[in-house]
C-alpha positions in Angstrom: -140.7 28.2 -14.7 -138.4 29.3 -11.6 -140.3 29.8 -8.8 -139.2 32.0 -5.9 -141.7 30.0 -3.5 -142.6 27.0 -3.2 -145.8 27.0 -1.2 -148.5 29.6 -1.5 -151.7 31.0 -0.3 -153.7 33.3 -3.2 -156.4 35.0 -1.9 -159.6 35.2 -4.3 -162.2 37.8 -4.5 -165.3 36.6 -5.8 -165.6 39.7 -8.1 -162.1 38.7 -9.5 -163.9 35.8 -11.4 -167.6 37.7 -11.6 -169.5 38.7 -14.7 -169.5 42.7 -15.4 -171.9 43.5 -13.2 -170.7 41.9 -10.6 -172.7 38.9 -10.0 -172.4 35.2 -11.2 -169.0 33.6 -12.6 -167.4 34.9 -15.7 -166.0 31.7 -17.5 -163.3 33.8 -19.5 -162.1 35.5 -16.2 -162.0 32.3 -15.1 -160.2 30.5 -17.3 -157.4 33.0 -17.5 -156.9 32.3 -13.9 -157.2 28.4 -13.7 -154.7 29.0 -16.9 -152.2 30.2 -14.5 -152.6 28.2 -11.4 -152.3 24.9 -13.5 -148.8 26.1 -14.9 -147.5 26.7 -11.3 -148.7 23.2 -10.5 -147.1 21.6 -13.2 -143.9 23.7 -12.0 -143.9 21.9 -8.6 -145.6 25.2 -6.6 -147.6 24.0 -4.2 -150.6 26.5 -4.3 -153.6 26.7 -1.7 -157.0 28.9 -2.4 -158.8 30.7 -0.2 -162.3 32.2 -1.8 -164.4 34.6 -1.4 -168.1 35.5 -2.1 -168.7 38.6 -3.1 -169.8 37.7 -7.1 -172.8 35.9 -4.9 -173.3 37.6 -1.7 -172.0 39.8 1.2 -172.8 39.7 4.8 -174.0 43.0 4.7 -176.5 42.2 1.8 -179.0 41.3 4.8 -178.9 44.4 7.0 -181.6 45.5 8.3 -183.9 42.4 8.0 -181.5 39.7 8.9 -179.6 38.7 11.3 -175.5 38.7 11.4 -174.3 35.6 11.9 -177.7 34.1 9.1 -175.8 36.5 6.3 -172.6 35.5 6.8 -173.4 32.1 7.0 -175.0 32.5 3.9 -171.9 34.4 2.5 -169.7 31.1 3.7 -172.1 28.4 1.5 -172.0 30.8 -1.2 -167.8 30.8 -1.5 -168.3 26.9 -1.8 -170.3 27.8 -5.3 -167.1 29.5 -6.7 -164.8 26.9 -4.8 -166.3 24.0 -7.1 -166.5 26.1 -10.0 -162.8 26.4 -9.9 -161.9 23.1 -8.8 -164.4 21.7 -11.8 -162.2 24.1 -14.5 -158.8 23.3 -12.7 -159.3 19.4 -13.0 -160.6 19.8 -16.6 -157.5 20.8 -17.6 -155.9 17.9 -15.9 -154.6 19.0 -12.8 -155.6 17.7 -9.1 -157.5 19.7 -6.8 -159.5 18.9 -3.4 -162.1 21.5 -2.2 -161.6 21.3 1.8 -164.9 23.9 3.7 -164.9 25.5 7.3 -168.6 23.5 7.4 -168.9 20.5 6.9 -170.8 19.2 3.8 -169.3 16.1 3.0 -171.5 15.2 0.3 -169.8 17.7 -2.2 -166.4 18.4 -0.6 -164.1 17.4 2.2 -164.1 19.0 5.8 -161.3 21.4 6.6 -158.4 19.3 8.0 -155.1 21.1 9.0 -152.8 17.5 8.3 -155.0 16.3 5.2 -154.8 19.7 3.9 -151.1 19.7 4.2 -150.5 16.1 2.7 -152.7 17.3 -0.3 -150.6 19.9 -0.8 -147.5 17.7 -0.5 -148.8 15.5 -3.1 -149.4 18.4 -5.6 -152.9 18.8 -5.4 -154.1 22.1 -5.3 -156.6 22.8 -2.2 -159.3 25.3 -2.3 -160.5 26.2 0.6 -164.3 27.8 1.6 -166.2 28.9 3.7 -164.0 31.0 5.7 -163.1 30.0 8.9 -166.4 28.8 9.6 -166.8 31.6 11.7 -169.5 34.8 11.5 -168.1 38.0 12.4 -164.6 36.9 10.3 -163.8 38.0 6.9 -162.4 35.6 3.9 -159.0 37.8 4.4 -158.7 36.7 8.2 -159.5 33.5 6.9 -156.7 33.8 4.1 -154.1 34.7 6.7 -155.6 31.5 8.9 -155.0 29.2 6.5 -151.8 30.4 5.1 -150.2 30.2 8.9 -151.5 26.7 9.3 -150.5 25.6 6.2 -146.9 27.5 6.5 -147.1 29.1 3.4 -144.2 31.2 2.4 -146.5 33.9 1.4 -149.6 35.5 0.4 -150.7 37.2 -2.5 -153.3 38.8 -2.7 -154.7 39.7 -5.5 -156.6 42.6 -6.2 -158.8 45.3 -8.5 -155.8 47.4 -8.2 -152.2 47.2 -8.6 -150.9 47.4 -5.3 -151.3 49.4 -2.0 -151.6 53.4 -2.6 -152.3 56.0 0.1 -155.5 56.6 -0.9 -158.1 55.5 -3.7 -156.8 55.8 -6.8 -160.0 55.4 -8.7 -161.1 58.4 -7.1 -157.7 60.6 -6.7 -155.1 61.2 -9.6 -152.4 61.9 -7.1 -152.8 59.2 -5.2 -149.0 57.7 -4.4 -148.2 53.8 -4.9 -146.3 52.1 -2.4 -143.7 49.4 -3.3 -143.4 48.3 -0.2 -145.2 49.1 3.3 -144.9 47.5 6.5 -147.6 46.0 8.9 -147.9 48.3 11.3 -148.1 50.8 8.6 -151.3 49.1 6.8 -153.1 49.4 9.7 -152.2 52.8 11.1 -153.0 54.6 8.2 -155.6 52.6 7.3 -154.5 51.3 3.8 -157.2 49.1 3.4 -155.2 45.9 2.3 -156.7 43.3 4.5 -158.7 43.5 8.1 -156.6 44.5 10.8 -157.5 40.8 12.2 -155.7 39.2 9.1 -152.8 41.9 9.1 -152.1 41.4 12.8 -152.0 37.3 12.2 -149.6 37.5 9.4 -147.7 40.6 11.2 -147.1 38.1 14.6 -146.2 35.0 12.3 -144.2 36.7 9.6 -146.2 35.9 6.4 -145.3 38.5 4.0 -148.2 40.1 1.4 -147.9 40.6 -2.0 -150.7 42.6 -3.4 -151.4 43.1 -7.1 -153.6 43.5 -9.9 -154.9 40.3 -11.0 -156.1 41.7 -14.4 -152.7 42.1 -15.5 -151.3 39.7 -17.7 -149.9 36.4 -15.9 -150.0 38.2 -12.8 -150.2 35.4 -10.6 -147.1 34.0 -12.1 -145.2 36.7 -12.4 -145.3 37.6 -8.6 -144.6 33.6 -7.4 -141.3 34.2 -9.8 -140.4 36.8 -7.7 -140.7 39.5 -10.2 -141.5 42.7 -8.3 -144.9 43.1 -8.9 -147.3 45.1 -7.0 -147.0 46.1 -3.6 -145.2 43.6 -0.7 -146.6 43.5 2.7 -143.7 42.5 5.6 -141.5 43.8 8.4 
């Protein structure tokens, strides 16, 4: 497979591996994504993770009868829960992987270091990396954008519910319009809802472009490391 990048950062919902309803980890949805990340590493890409909760729980889960920083300190251990499920898959099917966390918990996975993060990558293991930044008050996306400038990834791609960036919800609006392409500044001053403004700003003042796309659709994740146009991309 030709690859148009060679190091990447895919940012992870936890509802993009969750059962219907939302909750727990779907093991097909699963599959069909470690299917595709262990073909890119065979294929020399080097490919980091960042993952989120959601499938488990949200920060906001706990207002009004928890504090802030307790529920998203929560929401950080619970991305480590779908980090080892997804390492456990992708080394089942032969293929290297290191789990590296924002907290440390060395008992179960290695703490977050920028260099031994990099050299895994170098040595084509794939790195998933949770709990954030480690951080309350900061989302998995700022987190995603972190990483992917530390790591100097050539991009990110996000993937998504929906098949790119449109002007407004198209779940809820038949006319809603479906960028190709849309610039940072644009994301954030009409309010596109891509990432946080945090994470668009980072990736805006270090040049990480975003490709967003539907991860439902078939070899997706593939299709937009080739370079195929796919989705919506994020630059300028």
């Amino acid at each position: 497979m030709d690859s148009k990048y060679k190091r990447v950062l895919i940012k992870l919902s936890g509802e993009a591996i969750g059962k219907e309803d939302g909750r727990g980890i779907d093991k097909d949805k699963l599959e069909r994504i470690v299917n595709q990340l262990v073909e890119l590493s065979k294929s020399k890409v080097e490919i980091g993770i960042v993952i989120g909760a959601g499938n488990f729980w949200r920060g906001k889960y706990g207002e009004g009868y928890m504090e802030r920083t307790t529920a998203d300190y929560m929401g950080m251990l619970a991305t480590t829960l779908n980090a080892l499920a997804l390492q456990e898959m992708i080394e089942g099917k032969g293929c290297p992987t290191r789990v590296m966390t924002a907290i440390e918990m060395k008992q179960i996975a290695e703490p977050y270091i920028r260099r031994r993060a990099v050299r895994h990558l170098e040595k084509g293991r794939i790195v998933i990396f949770a709990c954030g930044t480690g951080n309350p008050y900061f989302t998995t996306d700022s987190a995603a954008a972190l990483r992917a400038i530390e790591m100097e990834a050539d991009i990110i791609l996000l993937a998504k519910n929906v098949d790119g960036v449109y002007d407004k919800d198209p779940k809820k609006y038949n006319d809603a319009k479906k960028y190709d392409e849309v610039t940072y500044m644009q994301s954030i001053s009409e309010g596109l809802c891509v990432m946080d403004t945090t994470a668009i700003t980072l990736c805006m003042e270090n040049k990480i472009p975003i490709c967003v796309f539907a991860l439902n659709e078939e070899n997706s994740i593939i299709r937009a490391i080739s370079g195929e146009k796919i989705g919506t991309m994020i630059e300028k």
